[in-house]
Biopython code that builds the backbone (N, CA, C, O; Angstrom):
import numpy as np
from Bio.PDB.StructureBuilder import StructureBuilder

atoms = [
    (1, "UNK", "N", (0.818, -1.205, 0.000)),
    (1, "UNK", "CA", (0.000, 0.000, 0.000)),
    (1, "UNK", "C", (0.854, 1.259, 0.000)),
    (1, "UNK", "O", (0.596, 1.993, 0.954)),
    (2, "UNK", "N", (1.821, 1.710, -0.833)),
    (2, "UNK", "CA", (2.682, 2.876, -0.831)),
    (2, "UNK", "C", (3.048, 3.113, 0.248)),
    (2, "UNK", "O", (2.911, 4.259, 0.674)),
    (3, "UNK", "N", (3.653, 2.076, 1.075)),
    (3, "UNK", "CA", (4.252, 2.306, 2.460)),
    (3, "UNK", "C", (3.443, 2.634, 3.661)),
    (3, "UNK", "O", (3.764, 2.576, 4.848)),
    (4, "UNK", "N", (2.322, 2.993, 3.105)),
    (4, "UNK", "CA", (1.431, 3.504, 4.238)),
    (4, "UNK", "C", (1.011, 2.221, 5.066)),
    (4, "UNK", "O", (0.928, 1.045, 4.711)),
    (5, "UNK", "N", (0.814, 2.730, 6.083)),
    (5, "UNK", "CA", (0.449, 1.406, 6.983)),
    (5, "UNK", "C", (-0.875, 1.447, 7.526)),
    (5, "UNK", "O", (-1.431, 2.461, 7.947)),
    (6, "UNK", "N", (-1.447, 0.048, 7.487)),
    (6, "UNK", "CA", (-3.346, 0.408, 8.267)),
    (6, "UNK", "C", (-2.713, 0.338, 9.681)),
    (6, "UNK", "O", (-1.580, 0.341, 10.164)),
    (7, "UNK", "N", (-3.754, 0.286, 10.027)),
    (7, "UNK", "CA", (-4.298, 0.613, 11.384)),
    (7, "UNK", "C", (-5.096, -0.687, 12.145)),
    (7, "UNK", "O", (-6.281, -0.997, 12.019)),
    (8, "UNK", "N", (-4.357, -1.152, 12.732)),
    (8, "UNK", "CA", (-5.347, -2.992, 13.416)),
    (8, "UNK", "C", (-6.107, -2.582, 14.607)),
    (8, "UNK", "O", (-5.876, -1.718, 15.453)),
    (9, "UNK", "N", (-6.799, -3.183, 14.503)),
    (9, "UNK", "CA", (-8.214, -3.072, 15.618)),
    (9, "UNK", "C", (-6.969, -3.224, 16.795)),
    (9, "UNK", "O", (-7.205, -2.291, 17.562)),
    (10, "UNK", "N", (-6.073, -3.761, 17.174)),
    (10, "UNK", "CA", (-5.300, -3.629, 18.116)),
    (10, "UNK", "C", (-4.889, -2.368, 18.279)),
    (10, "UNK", "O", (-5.292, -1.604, 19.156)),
    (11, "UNK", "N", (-3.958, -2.092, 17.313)),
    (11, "UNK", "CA", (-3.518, -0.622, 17.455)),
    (11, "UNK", "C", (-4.410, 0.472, 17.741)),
    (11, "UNK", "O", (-3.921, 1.459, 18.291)),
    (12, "UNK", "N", (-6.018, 0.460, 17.374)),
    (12, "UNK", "CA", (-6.973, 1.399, 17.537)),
    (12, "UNK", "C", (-6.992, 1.656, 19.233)),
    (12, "UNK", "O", (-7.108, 2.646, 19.956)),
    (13, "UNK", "N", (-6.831, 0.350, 19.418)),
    (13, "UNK", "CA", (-7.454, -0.176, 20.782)),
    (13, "UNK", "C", (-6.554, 0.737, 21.858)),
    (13, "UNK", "O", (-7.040, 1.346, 22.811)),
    (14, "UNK", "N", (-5.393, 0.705, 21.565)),
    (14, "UNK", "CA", (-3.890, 1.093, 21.640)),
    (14, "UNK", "C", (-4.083, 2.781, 22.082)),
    (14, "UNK", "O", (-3.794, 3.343, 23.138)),
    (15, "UNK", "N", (-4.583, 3.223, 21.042)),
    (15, "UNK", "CA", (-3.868, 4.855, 21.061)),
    (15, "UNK", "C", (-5.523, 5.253, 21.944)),
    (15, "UNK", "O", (-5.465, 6.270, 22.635)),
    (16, "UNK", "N", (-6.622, 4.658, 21.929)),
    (16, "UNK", "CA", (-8.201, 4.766, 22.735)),
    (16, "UNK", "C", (-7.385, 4.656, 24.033)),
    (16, "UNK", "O", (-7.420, 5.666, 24.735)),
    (17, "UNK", "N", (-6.728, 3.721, 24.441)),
    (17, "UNK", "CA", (-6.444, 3.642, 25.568)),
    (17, "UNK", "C", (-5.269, 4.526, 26.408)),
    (17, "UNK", "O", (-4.990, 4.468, 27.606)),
    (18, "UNK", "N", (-4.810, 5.185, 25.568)),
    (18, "UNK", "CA", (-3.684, 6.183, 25.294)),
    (18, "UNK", "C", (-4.467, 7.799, 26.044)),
    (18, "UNK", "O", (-4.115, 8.764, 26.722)),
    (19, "UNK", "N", (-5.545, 7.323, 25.457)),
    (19, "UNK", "CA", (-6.041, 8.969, 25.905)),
    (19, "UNK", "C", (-6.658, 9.251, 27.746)),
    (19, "UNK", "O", (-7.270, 10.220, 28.196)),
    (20, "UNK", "N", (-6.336, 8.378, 28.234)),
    (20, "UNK", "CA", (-6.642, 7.957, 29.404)),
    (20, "UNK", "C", (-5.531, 8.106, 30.593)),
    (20, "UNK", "O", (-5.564, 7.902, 31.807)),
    (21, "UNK", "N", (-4.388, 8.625, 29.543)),
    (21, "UNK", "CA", (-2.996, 8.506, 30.786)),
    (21, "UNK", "C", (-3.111, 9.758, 31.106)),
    (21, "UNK", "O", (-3.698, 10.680, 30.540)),
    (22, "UNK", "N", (-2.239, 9.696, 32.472)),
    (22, "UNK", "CA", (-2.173, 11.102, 33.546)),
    (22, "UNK", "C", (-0.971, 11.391, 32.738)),
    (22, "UNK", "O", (-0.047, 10.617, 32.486)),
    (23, "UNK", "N", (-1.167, 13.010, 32.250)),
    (23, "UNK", "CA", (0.043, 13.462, 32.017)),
    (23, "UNK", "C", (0.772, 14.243, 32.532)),
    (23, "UNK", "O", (1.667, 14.716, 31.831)),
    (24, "UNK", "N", (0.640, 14.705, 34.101)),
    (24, "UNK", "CA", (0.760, 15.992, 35.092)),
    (24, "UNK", "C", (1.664, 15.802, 35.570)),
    (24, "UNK", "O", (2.057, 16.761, 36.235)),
    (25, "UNK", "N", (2.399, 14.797, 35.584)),
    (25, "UNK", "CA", (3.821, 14.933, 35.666)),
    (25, "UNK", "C", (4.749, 14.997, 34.311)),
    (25, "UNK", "O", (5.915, 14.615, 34.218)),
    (26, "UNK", "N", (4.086, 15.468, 33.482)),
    (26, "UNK", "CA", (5.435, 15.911, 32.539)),
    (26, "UNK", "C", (5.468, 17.463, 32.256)),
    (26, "UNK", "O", (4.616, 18.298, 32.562)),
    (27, "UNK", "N", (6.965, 17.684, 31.429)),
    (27, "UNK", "CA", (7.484, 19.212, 31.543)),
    (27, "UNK", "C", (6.708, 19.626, 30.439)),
    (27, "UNK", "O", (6.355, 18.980, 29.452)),
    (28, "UNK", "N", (6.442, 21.078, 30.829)),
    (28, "UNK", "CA", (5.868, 21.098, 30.079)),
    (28, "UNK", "C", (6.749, 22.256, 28.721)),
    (28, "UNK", "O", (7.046, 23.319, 29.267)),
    (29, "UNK", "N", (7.004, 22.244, 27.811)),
    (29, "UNK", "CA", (7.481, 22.499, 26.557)),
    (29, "UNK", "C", (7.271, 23.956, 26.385)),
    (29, "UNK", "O", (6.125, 24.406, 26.372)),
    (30, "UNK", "N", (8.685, 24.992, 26.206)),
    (30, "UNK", "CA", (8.736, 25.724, 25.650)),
    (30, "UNK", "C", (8.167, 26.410, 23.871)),
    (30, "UNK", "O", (8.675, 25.533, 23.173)),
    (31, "UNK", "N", (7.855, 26.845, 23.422)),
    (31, "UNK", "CA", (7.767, 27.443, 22.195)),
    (31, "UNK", "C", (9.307, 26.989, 21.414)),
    (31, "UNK", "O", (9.141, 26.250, 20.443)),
    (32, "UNK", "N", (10.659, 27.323, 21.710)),
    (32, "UNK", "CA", (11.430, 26.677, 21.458)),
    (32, "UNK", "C", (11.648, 25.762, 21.388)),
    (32, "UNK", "O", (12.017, 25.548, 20.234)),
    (33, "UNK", "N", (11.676, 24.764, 22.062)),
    (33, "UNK", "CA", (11.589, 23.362, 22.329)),
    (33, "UNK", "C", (10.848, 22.472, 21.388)),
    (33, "UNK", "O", (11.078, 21.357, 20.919)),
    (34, "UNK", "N", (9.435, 23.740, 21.217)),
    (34, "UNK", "CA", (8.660, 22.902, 20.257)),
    (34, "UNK", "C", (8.976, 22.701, 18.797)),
    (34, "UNK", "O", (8.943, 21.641, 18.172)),
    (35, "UNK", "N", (9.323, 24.037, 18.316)),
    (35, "UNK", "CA", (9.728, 24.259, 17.276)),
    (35, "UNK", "C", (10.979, 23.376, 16.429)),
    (35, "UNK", "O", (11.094, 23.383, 15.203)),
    (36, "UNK", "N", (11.762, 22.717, 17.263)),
    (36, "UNK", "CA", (13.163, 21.828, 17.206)),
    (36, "UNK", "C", (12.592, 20.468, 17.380)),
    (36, "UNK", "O", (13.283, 19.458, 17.245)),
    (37, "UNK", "N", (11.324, 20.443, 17.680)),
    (37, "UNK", "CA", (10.997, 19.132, 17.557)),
    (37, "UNK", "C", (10.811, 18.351, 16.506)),
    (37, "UNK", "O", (9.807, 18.836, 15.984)),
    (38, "UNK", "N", (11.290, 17.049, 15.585)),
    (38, "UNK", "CA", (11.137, 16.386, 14.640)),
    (38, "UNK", "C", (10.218, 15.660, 14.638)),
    (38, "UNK", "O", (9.785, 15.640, 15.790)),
    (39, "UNK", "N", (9.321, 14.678, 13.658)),
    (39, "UNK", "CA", (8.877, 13.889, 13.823)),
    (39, "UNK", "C", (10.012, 12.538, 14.252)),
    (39, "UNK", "O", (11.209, 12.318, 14.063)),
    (40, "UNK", "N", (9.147, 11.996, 14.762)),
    (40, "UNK", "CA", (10.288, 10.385, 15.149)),
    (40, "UNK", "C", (9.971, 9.646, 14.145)),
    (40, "UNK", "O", (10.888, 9.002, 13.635)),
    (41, "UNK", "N", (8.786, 9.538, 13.651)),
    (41, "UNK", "CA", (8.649, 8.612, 12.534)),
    (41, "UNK", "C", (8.188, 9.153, 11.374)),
    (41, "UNK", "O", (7.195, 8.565, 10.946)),
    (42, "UNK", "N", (8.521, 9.959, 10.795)),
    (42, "UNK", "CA", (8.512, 10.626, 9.355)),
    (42, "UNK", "C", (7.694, 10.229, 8.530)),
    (42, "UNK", "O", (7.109, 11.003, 7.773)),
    (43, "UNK", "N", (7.489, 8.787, 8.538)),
    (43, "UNK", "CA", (6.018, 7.959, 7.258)),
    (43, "UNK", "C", (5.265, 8.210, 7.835)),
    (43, "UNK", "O", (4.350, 8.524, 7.074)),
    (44, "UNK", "N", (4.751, 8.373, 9.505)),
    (44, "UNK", "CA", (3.188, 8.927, 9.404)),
    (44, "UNK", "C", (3.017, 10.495, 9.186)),
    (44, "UNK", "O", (2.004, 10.999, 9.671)),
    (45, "UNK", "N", (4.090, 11.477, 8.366)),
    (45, "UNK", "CA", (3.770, 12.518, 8.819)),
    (45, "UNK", "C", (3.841, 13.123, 6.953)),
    (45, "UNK", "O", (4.712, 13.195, 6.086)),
    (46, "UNK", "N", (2.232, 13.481, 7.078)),
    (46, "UNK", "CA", (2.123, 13.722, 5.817)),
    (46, "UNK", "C", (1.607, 15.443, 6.210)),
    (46, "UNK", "O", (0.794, 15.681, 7.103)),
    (47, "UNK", "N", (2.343, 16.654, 5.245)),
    (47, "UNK", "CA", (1.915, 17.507, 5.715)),
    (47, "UNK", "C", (0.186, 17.676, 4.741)),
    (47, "UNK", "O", (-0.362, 16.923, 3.936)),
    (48, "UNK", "N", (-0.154, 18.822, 5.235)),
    (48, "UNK", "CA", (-1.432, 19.569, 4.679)),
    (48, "UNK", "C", (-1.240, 19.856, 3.089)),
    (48, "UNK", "O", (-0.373, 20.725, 2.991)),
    (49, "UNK", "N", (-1.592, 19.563, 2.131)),
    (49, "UNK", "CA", (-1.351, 20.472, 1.068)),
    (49, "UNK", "C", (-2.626, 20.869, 0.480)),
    (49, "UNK", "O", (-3.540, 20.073, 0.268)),
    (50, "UNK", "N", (-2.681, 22.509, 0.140)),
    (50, "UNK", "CA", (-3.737, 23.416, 0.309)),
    (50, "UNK", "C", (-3.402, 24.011, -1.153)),
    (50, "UNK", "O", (-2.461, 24.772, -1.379)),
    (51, "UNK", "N", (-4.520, 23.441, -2.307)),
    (51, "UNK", "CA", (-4.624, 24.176, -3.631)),
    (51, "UNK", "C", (-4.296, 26.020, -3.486)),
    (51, "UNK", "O", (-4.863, 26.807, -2.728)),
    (52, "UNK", "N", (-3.460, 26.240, -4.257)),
    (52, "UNK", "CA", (-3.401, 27.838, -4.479)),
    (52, "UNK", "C", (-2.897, 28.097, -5.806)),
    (52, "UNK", "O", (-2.111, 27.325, -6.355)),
    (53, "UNK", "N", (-3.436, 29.438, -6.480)),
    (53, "UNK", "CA", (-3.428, 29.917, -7.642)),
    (53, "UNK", "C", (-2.028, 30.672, -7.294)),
    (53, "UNK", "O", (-1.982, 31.227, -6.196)),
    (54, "UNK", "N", (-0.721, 30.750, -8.253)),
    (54, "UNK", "CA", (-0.231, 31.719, -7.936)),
    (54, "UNK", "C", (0.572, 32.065, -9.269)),
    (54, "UNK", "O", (0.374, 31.371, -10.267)),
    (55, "UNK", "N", (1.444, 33.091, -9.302)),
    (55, "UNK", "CA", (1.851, 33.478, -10.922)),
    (55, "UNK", "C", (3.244, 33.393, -10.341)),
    (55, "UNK", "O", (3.582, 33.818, -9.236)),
    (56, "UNK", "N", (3.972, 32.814, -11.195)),
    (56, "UNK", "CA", (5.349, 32.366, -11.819)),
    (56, "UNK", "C", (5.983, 33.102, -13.157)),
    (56, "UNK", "O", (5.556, 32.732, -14.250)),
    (57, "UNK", "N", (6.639, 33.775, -13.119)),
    (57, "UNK", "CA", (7.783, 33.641, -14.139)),
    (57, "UNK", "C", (8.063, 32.931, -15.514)),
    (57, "UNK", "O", (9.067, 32.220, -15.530)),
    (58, "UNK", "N", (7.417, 33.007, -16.524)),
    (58, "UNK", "CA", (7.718, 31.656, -17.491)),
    (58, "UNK", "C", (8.537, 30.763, -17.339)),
    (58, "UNK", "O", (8.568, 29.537, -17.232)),
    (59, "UNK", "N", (9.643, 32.178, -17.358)),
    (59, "UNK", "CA", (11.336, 31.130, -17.536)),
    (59, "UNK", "C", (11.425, 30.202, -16.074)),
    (59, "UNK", "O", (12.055, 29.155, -15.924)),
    (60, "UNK", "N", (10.765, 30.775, -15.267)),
    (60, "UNK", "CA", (11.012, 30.079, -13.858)),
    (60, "UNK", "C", (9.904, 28.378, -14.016)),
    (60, "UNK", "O", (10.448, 27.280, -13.906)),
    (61, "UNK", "N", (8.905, 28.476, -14.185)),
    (61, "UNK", "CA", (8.141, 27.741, -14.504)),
    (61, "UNK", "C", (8.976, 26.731, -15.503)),
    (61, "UNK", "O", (9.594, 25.814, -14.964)),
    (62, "UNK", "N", (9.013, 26.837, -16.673)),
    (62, "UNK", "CA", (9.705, 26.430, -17.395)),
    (62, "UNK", "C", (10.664, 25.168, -16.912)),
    (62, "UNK", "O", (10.684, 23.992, -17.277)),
    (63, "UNK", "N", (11.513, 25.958, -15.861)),
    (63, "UNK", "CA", (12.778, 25.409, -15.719)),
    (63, "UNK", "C", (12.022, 24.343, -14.540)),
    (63, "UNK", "O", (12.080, 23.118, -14.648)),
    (64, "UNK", "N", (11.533, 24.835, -13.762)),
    (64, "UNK", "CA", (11.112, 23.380, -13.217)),
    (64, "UNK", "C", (10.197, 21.928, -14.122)),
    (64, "UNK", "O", (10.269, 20.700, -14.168)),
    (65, "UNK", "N", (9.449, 22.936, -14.670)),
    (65, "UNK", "CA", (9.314, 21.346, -15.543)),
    (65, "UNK", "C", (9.947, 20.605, -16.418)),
    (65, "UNK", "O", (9.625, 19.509, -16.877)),
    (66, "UNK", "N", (11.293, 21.566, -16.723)),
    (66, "UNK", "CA", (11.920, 20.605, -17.936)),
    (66, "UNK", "C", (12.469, 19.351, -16.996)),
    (66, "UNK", "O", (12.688, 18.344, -17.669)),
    (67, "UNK", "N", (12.670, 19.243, -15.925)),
    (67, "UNK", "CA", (13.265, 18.198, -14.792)),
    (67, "UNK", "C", (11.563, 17.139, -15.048)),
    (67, "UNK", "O", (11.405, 16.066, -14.466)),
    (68, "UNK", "N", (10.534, 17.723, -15.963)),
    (68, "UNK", "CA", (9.600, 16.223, -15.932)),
    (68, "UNK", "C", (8.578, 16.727, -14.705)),
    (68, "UNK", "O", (8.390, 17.786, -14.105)),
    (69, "UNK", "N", (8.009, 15.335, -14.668)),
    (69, "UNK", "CA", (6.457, 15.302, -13.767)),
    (69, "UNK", "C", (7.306, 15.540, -11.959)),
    (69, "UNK", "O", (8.370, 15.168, -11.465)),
    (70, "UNK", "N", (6.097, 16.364, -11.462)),
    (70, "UNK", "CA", (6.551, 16.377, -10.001)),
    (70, "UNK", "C", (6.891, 17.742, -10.070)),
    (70, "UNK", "O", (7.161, 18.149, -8.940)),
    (71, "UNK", "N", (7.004, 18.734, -11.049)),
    (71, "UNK", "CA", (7.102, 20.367, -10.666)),
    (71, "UNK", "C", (7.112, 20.749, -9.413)),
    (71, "UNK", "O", (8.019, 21.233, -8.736)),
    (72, "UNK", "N", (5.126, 20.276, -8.958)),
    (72, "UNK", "CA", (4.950, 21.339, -7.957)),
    (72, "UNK", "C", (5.731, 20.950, -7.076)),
    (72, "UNK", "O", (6.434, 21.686, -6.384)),
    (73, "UNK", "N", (5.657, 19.393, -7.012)),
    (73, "UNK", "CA", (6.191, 19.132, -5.853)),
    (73, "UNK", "C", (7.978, 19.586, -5.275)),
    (73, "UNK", "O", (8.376, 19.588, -4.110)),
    (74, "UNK", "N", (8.904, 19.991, -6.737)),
    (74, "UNK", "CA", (10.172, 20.661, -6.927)),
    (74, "UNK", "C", (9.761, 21.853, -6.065)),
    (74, "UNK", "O", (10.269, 22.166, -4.988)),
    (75, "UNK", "N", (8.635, 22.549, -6.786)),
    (75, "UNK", "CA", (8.899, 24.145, -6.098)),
    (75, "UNK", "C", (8.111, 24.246, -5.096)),
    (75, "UNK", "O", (8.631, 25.173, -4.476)),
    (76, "UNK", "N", (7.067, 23.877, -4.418)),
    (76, "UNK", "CA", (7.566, 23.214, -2.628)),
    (76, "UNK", "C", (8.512, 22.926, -2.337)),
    (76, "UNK", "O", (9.114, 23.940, -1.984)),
    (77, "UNK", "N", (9.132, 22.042, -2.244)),
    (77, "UNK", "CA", (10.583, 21.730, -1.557)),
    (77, "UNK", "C", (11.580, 22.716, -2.043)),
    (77, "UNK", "O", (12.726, 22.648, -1.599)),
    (78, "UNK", "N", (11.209, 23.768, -3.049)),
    (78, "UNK", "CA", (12.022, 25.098, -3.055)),
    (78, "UNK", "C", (12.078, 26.347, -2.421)),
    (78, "UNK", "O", (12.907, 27.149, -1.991)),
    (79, "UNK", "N", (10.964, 26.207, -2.526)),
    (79, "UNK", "CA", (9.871, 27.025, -1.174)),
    (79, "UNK", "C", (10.309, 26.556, 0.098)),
    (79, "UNK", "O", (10.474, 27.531, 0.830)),
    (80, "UNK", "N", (10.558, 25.527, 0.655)),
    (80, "UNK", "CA", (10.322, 24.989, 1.654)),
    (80, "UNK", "C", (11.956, 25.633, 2.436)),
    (80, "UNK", "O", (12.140, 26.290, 3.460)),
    (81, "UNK", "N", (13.039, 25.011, 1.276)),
    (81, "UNK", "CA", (13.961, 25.641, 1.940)),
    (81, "UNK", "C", (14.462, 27.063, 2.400)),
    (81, "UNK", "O", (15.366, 27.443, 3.144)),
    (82, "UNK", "N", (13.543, 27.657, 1.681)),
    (82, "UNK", "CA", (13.938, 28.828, 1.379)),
    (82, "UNK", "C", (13.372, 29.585, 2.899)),
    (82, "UNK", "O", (13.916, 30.547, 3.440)),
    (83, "UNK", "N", (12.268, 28.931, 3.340)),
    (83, "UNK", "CA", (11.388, 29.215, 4.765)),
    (83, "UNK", "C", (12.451, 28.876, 5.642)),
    (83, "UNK", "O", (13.040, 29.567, 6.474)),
    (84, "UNK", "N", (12.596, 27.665, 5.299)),
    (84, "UNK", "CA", (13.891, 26.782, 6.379)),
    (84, "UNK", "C", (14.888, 27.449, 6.882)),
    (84, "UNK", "O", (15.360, 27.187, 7.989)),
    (85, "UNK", "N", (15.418, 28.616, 5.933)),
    (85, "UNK", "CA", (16.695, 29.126, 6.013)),
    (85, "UNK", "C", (16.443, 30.252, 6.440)),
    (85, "UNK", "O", (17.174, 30.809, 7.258)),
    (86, "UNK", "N", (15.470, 30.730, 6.007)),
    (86, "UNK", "CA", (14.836, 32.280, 6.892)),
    (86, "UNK", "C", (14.174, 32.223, 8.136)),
    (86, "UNK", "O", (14.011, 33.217, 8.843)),
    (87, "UNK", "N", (13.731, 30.917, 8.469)),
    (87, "UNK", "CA", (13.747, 31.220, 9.646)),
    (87, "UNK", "C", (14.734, 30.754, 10.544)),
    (87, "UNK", "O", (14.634, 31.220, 11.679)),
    (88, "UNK", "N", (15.637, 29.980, 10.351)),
    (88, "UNK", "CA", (17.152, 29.610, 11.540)),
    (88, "UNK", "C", (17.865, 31.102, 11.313)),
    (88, "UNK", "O", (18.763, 31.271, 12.138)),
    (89, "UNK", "N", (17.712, 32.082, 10.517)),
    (89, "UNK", "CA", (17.760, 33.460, 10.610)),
    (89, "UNK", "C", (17.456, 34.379, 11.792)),
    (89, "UNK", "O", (18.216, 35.137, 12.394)),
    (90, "UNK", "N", (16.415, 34.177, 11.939)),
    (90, "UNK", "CA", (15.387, 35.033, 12.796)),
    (90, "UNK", "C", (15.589, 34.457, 14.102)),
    (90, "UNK", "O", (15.089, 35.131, 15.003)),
    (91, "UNK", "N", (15.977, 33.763, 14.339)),
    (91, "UNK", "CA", (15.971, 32.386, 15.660)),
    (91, "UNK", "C", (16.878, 33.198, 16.597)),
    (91, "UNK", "O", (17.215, 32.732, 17.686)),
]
sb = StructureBuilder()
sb.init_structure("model")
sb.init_model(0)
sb.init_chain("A")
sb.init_seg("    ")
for serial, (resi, resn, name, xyz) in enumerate(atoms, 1):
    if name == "N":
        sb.init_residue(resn, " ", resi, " ")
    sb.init_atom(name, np.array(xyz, "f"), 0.0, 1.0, " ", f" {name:<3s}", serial, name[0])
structure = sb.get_structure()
């Protein structure tokens, strides 16, 4: 199934029973702290992606598709760094 993994009536059972723990003894997390946080397991973490109209550059356009299918997904992850790096800036 494209890596994705189901979900077993066990495991359901699992995270139901999960919501039941005392958590008042743990620290509780800075804004910093949070922000530096990774996922631990990266395959369940699919972000949001949210249709938007936006205008490009020919030549810019262009050049990402001559690399073939998967554009948008190029200029997201171009985008992406570009956030990445502006904000360990600001930090």
């Amino acid at each position: 199934m494209n890596g994705v993994k189901t979900l077993t009536l066990e495991r359901i059972a699992e995270i139901k029973a999960f919501k039941n723990t005392d958590f008042s003894d743990c620290p509780v997390l800075t804004e910093e702290e949070l922000k530096k946080m990774k996922p631990r397991h990266p395959e369940y973490f699919r972000p949001v992606k949210k249709a938007v109209q936006i205008r490009l550059d020919a030549d810019v356009l262009a050049w990402f598709k001559a690399y073939g299918k998967g554009y948008q997904s190029r200029i997201n992850a171009a985008l992406r760094d570009v956030m990445l790096q502006t904000t360990e800036r600001h930090e």
